[in-house]
DSSP file (Angstrom, degrees, kcal/mol; ACC not computed):
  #  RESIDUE AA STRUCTURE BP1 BP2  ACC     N-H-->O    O-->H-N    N-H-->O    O-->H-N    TCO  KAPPA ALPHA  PHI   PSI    X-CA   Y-CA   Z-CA
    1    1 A X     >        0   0    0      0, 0.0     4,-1.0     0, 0.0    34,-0.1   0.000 360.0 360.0 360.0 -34.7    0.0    0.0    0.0
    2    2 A X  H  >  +     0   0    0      2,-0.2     4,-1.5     1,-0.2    30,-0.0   0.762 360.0  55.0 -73.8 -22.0    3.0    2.4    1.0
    3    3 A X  H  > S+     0   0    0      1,-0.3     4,-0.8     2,-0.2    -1,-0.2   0.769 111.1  46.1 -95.4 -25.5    4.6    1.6   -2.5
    4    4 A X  H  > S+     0   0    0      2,-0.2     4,-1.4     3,-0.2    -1,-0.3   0.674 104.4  53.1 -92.2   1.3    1.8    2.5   -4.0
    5    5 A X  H  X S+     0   0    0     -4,-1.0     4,-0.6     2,-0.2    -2,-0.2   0.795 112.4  49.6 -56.0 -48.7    1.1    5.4   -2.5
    6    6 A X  H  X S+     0   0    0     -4,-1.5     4,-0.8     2,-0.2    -2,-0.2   0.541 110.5  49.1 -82.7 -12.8    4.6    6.4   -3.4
    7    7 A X  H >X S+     0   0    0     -4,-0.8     4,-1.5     2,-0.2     3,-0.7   0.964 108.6  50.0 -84.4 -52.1    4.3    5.5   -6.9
    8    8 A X  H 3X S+     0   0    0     -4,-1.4     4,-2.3     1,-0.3     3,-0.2   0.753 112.1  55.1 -71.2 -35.2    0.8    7.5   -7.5
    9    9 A X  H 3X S+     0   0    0     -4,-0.6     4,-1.7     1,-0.3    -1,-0.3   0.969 109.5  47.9 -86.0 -44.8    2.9   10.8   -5.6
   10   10 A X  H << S+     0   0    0     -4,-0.8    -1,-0.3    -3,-0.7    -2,-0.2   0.804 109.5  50.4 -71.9 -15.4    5.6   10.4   -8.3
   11   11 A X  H >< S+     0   0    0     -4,-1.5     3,-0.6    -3,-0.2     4,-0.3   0.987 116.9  38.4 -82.6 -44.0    3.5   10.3  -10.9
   12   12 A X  H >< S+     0   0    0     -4,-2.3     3,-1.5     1,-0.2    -2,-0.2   0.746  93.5  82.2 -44.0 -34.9    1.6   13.3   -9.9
   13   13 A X  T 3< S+     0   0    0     -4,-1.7    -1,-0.2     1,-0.3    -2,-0.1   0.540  95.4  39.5 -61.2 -10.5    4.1   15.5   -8.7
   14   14 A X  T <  S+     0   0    0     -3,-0.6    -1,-0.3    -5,-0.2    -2,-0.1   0.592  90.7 106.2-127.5  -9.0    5.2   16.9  -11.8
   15   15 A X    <   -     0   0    0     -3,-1.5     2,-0.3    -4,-0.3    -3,-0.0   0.068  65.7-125.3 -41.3 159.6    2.1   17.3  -13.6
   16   16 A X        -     0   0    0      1,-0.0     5,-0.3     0, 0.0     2,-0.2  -0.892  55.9 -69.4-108.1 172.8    0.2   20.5  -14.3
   17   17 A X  S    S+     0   0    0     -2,-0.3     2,-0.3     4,-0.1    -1,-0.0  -0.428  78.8 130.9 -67.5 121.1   -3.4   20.7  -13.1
   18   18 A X     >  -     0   0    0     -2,-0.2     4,-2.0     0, 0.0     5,-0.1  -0.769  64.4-102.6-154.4 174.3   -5.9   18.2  -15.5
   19   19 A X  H  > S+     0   0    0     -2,-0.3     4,-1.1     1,-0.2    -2,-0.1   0.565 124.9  60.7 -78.1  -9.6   -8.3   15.8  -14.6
   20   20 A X  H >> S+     0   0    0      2,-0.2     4,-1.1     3,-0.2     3,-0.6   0.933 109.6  40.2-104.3 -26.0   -6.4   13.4  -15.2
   21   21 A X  H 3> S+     0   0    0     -5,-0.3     4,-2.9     1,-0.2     5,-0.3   0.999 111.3  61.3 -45.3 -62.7   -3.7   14.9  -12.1
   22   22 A X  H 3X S+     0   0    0     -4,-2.0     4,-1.9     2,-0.2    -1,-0.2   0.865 106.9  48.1 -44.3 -37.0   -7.0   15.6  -10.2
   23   23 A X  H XX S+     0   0    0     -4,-1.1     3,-2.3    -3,-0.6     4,-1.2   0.950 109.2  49.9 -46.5 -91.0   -7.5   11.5  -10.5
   24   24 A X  H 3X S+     0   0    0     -4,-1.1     4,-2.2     1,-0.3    -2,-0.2   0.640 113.0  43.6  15.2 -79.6   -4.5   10.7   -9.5
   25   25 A X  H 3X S+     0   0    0     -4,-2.9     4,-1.3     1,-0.2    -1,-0.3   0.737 107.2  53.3 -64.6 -22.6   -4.5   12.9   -6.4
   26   26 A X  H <X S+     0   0    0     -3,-2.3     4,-2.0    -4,-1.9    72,-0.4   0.818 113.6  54.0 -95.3 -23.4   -7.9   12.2   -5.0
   27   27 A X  H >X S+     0   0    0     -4,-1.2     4,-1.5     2,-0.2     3,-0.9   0.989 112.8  44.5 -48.7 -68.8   -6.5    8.0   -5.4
   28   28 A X  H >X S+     0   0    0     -4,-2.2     3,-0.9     1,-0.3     4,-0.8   0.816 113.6  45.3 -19.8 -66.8   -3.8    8.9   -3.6
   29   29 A X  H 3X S+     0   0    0     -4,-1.3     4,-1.4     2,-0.2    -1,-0.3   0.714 117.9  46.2 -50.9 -48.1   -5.8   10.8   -1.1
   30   30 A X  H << S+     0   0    0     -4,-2.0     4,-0.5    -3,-0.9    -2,-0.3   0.322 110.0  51.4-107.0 -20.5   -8.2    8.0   -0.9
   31   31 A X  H <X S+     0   0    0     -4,-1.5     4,-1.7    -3,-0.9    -1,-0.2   0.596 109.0  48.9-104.5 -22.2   -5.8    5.5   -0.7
   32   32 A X  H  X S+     0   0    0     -4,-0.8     4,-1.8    -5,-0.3    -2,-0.3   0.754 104.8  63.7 -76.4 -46.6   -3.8    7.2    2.3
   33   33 A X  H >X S+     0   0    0     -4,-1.4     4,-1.6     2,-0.2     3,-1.2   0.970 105.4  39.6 -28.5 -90.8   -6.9    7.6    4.0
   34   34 A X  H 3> S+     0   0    0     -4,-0.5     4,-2.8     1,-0.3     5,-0.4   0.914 110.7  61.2 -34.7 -64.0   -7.5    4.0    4.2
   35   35 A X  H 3X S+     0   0    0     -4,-1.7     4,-0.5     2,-0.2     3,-0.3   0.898 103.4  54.8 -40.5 -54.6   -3.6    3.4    5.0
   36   36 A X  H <X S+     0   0    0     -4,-1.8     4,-2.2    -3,-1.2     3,-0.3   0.724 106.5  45.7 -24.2 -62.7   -4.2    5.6    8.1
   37   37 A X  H  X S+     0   0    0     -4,-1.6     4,-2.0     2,-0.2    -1,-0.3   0.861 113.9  49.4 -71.3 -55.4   -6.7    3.6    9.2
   38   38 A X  H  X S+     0   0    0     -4,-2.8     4,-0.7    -3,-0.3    -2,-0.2   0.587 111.4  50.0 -41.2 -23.3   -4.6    0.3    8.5
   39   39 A X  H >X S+     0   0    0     -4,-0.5     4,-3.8    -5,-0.4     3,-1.4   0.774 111.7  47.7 -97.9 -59.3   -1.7    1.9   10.3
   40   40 A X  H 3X S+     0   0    0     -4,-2.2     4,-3.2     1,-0.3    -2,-0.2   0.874 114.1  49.8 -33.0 -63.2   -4.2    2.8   13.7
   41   41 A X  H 3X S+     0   0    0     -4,-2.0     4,-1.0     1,-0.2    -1,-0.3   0.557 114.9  41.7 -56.3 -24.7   -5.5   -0.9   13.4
   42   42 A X  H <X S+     0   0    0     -3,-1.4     4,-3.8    -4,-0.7    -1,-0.2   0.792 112.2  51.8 -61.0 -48.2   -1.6   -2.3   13.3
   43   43 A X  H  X S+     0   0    0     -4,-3.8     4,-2.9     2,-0.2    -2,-0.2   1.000 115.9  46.1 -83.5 -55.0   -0.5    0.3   16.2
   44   44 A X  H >X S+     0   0    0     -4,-3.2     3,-4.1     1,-0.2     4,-1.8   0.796 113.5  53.5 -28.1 -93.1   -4.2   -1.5   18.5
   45   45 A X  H 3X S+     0   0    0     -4,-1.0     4,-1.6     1,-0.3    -1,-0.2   0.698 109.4  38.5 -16.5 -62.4   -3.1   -4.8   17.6
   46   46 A X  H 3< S+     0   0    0     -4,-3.8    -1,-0.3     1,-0.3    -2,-0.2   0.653 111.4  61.9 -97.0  11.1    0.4   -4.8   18.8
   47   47 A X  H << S+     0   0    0     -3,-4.1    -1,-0.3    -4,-2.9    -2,-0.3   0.575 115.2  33.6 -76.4  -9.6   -0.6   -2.7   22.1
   48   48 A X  H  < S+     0   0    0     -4,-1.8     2,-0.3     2,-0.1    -2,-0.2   0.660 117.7  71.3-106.6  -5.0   -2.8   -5.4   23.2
   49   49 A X  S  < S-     0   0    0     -4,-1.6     3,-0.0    -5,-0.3    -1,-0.0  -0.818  91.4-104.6-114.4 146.8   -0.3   -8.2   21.6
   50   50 A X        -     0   0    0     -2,-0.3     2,-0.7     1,-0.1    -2,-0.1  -0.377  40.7-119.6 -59.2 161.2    3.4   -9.2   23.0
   51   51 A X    >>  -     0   0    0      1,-0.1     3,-1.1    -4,-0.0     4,-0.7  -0.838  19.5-139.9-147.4 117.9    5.5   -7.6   20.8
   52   52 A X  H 3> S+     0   0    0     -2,-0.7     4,-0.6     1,-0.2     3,-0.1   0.539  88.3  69.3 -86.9  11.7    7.7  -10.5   19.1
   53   53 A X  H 34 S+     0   0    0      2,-0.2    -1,-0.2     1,-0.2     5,-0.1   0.587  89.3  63.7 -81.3 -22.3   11.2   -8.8   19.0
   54   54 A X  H <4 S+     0   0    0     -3,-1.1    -2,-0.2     1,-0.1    -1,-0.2   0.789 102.8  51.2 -40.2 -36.8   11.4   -9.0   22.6
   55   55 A X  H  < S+     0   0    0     -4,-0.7    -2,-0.2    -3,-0.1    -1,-0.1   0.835  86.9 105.1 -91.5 -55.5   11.4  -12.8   22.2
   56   56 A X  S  < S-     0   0    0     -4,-0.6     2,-0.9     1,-0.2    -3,-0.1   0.212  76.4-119.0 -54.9 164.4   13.9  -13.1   19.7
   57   57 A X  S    S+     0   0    0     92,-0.1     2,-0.3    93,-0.0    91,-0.2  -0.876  72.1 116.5 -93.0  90.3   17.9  -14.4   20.3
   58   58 A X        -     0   0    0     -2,-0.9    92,-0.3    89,-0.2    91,-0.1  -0.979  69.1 -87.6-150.7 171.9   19.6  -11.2   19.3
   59   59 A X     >  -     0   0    0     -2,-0.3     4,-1.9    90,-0.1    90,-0.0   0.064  37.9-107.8 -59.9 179.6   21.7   -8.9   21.1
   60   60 A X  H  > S+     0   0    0      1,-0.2     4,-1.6     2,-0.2     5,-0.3   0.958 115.9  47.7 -66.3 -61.0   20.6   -6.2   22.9
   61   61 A X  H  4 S+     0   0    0      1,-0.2    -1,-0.2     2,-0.2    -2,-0.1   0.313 105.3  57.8 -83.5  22.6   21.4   -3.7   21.1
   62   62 A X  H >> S+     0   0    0      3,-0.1     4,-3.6     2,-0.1     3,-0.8   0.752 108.4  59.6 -89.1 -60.5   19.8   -5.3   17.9
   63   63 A X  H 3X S+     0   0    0     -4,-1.9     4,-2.8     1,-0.3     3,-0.3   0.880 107.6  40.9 -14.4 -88.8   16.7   -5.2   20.4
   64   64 A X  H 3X S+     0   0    0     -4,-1.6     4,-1.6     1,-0.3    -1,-0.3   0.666 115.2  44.2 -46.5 -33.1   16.7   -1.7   20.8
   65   65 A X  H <4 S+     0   0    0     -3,-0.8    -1,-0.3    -5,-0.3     4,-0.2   0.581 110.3  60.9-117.2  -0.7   17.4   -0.4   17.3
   66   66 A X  H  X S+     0   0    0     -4,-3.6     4,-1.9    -3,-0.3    -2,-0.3   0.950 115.1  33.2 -48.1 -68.6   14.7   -3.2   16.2
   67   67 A X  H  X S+     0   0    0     -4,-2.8     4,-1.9     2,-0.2     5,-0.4   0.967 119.3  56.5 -69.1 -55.7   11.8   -1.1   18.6
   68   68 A X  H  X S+     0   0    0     -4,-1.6     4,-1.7    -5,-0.3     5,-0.5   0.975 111.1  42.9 -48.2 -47.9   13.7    2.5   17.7
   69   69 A X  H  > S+     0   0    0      1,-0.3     4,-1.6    -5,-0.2     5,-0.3   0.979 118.8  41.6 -82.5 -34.9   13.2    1.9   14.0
   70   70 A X  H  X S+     0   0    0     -4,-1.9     4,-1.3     2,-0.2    -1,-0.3   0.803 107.5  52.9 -79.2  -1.3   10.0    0.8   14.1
   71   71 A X  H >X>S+     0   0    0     -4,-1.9     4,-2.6     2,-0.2     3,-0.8   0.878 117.4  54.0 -69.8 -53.5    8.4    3.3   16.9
   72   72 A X  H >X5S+     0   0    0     -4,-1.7     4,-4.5    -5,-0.4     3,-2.1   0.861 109.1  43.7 -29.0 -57.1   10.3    5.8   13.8
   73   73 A X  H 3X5S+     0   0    0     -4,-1.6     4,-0.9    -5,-0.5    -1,-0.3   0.827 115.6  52.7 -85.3 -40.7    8.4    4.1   10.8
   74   74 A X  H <<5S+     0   0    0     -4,-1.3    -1,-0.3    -3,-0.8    -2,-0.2   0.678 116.4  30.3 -65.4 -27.3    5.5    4.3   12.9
   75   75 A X  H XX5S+     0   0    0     -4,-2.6     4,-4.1    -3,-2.1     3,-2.4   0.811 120.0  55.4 -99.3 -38.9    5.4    8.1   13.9
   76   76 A X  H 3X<S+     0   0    0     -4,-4.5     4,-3.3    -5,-0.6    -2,-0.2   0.993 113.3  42.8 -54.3 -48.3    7.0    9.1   10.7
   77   77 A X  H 3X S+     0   0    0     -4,-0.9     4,-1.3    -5,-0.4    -1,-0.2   0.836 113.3  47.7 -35.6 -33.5    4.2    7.3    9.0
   78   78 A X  H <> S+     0   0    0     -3,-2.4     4,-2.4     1,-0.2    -1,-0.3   0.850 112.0  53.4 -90.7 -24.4    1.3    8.5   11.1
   79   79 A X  H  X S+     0   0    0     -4,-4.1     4,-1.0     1,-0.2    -1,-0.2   0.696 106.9  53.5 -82.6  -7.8    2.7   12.3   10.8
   80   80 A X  H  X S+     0   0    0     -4,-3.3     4,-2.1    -5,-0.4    -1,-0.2   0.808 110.6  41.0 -74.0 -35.2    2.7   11.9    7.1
   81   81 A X  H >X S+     0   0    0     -4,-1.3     4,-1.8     2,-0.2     3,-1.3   0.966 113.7  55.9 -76.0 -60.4   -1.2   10.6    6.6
   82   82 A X  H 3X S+     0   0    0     -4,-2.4     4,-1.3     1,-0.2     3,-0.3   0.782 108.8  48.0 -39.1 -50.4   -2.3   13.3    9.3
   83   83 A X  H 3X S+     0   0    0     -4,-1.0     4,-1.3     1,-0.2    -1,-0.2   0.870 108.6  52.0 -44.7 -47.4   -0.5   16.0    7.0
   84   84 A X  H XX S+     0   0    0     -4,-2.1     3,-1.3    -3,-1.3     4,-1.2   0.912 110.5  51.2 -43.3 -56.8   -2.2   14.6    3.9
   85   85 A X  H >X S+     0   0    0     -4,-1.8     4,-2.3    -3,-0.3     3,-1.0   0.872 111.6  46.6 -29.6 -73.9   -5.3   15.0    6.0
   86   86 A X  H 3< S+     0   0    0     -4,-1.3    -1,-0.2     1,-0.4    -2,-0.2   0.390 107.3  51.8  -7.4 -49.9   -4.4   18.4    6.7
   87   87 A X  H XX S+     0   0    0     -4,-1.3     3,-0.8    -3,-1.3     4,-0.5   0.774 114.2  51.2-100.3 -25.4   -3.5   19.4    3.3
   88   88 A X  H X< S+     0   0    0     -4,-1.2     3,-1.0    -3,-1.0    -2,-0.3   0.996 112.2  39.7 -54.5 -73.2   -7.2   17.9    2.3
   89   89 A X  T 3< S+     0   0    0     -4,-2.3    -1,-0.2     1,-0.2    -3,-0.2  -0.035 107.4  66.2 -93.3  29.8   -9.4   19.6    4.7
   90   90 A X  T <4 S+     0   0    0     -3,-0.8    20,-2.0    -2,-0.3    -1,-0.2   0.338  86.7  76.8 -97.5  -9.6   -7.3   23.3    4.3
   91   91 A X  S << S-     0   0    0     -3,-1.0    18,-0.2    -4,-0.5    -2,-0.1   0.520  97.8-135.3 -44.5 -19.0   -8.5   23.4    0.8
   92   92 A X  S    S+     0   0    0     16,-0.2    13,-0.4     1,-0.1     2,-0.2   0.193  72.2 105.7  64.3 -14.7  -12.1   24.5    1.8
   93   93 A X  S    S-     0   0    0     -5,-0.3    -1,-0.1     1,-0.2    -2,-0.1  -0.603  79.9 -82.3-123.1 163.9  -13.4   21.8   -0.8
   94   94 A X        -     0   0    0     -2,-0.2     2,-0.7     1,-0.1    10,-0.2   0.090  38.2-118.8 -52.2 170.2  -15.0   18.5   -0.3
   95   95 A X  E     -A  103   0A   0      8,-2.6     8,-2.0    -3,-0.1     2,-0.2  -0.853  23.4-157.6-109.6 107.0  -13.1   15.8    0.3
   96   96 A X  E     -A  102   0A   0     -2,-0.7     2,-0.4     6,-0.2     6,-0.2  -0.588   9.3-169.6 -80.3 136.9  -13.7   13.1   -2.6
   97   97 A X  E >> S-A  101   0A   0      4,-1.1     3,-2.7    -2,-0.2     4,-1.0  -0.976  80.1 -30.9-117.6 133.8  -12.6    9.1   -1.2
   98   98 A X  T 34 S-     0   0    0     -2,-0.4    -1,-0.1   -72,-0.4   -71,-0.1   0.836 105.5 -81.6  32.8  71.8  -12.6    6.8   -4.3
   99   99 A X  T 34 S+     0   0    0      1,-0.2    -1,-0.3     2,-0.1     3,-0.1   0.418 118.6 101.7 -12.5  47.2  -15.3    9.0   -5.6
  100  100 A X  T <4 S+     0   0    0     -3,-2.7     2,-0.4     1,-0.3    -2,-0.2   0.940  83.9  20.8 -90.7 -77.9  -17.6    7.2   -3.6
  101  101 A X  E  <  -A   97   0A   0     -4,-1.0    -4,-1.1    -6,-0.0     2,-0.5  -0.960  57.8-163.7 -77.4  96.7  -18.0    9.5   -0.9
  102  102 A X  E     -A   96   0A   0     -2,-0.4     2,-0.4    -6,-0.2    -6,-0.2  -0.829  11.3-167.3 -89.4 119.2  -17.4   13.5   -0.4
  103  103 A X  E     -A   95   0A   0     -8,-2.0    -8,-2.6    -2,-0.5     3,-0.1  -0.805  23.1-119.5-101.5 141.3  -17.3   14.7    3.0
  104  104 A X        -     0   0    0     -2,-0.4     2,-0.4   -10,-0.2   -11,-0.1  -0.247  33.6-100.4 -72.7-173.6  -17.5   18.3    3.4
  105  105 A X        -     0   0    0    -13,-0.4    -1,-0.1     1,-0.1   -11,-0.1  -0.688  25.7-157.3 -91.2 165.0  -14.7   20.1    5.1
  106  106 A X  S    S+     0   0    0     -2,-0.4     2,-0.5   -17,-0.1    -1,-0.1   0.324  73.9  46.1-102.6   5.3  -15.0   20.9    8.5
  107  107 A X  S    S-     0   0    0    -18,-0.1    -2,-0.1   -15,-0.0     2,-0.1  -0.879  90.2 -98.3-130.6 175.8  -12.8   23.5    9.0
  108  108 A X        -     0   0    0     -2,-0.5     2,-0.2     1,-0.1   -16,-0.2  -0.588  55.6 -78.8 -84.4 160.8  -12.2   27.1    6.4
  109  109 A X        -     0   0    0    -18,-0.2     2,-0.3    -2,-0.1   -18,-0.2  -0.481  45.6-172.8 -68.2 138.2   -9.7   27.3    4.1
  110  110 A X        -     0   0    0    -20,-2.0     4,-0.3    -2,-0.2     5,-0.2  -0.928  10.9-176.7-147.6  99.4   -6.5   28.0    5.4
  111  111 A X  S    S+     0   0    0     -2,-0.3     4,-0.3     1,-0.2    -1,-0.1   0.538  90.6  52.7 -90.0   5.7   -3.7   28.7    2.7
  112  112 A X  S  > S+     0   0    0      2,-0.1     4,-2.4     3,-0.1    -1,-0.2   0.887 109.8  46.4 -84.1 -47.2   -1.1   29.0    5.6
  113  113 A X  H  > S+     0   0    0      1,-0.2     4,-0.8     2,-0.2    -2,-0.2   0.330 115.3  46.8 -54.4 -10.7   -2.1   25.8    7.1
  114  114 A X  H  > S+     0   0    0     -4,-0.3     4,-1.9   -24,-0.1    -1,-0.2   0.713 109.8  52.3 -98.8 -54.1   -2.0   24.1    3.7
  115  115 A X  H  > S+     0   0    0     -4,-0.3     4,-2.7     2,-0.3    -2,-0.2   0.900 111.6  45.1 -61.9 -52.2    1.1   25.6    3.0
  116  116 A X  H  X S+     0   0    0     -4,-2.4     4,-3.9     1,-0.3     5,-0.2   0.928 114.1  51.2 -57.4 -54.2    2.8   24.2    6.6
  117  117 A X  H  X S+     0   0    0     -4,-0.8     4,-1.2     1,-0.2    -1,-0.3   0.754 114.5  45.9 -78.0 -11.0    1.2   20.5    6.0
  118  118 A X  H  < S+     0   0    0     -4,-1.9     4,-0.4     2,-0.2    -2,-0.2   0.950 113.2  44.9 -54.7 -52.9    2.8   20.5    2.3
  119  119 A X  H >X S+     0   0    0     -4,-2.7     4,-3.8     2,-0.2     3,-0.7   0.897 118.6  44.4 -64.2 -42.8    5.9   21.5    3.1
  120  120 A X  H 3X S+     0   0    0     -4,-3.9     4,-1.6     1,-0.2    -1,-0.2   0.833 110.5  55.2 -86.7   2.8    5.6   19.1    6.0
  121  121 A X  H 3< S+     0   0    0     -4,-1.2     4,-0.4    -5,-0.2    -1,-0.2   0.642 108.1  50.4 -75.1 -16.7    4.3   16.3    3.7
  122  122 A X  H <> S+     0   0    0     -3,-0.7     4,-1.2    -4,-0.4    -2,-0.2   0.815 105.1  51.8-101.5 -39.5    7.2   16.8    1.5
  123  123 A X  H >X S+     0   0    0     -4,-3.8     3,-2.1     1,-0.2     4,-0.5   0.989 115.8  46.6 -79.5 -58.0   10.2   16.5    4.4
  124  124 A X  H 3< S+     0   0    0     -4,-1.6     4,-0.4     1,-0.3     3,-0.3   0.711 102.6  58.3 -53.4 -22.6    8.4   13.1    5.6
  125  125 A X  H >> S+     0   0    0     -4,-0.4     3,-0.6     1,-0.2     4,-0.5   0.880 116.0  42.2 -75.3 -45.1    8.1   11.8    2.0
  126  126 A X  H << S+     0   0    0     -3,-2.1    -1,-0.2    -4,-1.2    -2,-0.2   0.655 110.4  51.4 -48.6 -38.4   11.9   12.4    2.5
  127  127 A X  T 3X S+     0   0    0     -4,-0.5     4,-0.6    -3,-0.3    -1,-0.2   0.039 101.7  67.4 -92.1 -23.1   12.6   11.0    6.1
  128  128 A X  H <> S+     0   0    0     -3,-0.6     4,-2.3    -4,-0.4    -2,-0.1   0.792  81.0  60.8-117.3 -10.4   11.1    7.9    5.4
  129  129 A X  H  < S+     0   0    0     -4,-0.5     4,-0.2     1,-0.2    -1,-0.2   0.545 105.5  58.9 -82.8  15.0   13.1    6.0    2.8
  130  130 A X  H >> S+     0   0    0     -3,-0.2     3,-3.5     3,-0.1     4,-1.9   0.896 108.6  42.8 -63.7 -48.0   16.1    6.0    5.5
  131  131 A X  H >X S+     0   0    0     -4,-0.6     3,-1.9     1,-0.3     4,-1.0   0.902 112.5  48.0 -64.2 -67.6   14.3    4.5    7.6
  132  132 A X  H 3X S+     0   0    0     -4,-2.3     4,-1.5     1,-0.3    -1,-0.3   0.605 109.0  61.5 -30.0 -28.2   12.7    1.9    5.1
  133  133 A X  H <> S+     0   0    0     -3,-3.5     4,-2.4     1,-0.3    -1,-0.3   0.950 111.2  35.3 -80.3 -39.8   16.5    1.4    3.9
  134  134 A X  H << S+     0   0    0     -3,-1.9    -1,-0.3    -4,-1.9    -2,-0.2   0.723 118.0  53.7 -86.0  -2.4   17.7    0.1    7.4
  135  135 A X  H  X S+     0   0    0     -4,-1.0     4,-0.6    -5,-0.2     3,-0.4   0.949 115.2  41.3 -65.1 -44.5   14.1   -1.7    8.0
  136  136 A X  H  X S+     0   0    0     -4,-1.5     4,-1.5     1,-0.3    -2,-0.2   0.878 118.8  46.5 -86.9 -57.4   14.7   -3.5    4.6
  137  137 A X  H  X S+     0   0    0     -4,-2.4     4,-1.0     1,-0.3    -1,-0.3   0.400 109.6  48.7 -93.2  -8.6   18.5   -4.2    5.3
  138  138 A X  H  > S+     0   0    0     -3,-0.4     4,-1.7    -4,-0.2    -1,-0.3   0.612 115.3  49.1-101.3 -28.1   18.3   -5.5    9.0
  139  139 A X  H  X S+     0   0    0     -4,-0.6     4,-2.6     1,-0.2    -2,-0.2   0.935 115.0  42.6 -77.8 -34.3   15.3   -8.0    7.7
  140  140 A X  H  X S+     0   0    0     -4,-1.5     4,-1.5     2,-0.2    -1,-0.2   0.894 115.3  53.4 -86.2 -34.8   17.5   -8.9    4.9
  141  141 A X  H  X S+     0   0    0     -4,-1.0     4,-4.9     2,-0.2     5,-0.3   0.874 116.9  35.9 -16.7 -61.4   20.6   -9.1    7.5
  142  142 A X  H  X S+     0   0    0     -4,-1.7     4,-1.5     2,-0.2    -2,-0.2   0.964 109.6  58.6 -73.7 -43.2   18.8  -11.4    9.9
  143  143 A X  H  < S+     0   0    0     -4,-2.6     3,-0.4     1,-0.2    -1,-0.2   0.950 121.9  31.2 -67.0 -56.4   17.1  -13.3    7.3
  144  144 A X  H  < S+     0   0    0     -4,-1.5    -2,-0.2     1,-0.2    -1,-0.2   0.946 127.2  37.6 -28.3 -72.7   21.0  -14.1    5.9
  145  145 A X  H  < S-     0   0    0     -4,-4.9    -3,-0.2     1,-0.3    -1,-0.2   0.261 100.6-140.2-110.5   5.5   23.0  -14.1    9.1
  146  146 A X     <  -     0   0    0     -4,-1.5    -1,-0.3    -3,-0.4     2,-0.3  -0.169  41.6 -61.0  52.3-174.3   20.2  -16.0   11.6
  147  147 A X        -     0   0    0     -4,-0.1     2,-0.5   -89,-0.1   -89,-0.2  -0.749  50.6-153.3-115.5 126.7   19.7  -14.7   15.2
  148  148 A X        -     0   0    0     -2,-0.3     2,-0.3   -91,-0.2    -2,-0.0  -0.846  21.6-121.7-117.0 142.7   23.0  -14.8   18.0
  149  149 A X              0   0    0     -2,-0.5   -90,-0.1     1,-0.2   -92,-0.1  -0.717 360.0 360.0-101.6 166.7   22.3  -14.9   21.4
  150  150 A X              0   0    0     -2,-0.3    -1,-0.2   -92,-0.3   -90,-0.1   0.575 360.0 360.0 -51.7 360.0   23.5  -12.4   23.8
């Protein structure tokens, strides 16, 4: 879902305004929505569930920058959709999801507030393929090099 998310932004990003960008974006939109919700329903789950890197035979400090990089992946993540949110309902105009549903907005248009969550939609869009690199590269590590105990 995140990969497409990230493909549908590249494609847009460089467009000029058409319908067919205006597609695009409200997918996008519509599809981040739903991630959101996906991400809330992960972050429930594993508060009420043991958390299975505790368990594992690896050092300690594997431990630790195991839970650091995901709590990261997790806030960056959640501070990205809210901004997407953010940059939807400062628009003043309804909010299309799969152009099933338009909600109005609930707040006025605010082109400073628009302005703040772009800009900060744009440094997480940045911020998050470190993260993703050392998620990727510690899974592919471990998956290689097995698990050592302390």
């Amino acid at each position: 879902m995140l990969l497409t998310l990230i493909v549908l932004a590249s494609e847009f990003e460089t467009m000029i305004a058409s319908p067919e960008k205006l597609k695009l974006t409200t997918l996008h939109s519509s599809i981040g929505l739903v991630f959101f919700l996906v991400i809330l329903a992960r972050l429930t789950w594993r508060n009420v569930n043991h958390n299975p890197i505790k368990s594992y035979s690896i050092k300690g400090w594997q431990k630790l920058a195991a839970i650091s990089v995901h709590r990261c992946i997790y806030a960056v993540l959640i501070v990205q959709c809210i901004a997407g949110i953010v940059i939807l309902v400062t628009l003043g105009k309804p909010v299309q999801i799969f152009n099933l549903i338009e909600l109005m907005p609930f707040i006025e248009k605010s082109p400073l507030l628009n302005n703040f969550a772009q800009n900060t939609h744009l440094l997480i869009s940045i911020i998050i393929y470190p993260l993703l690199a050392i998620h990727i590269s510690a899974a592919i590590y471990h998956q290689i090099f097995g698990v050592a105990e302390d």
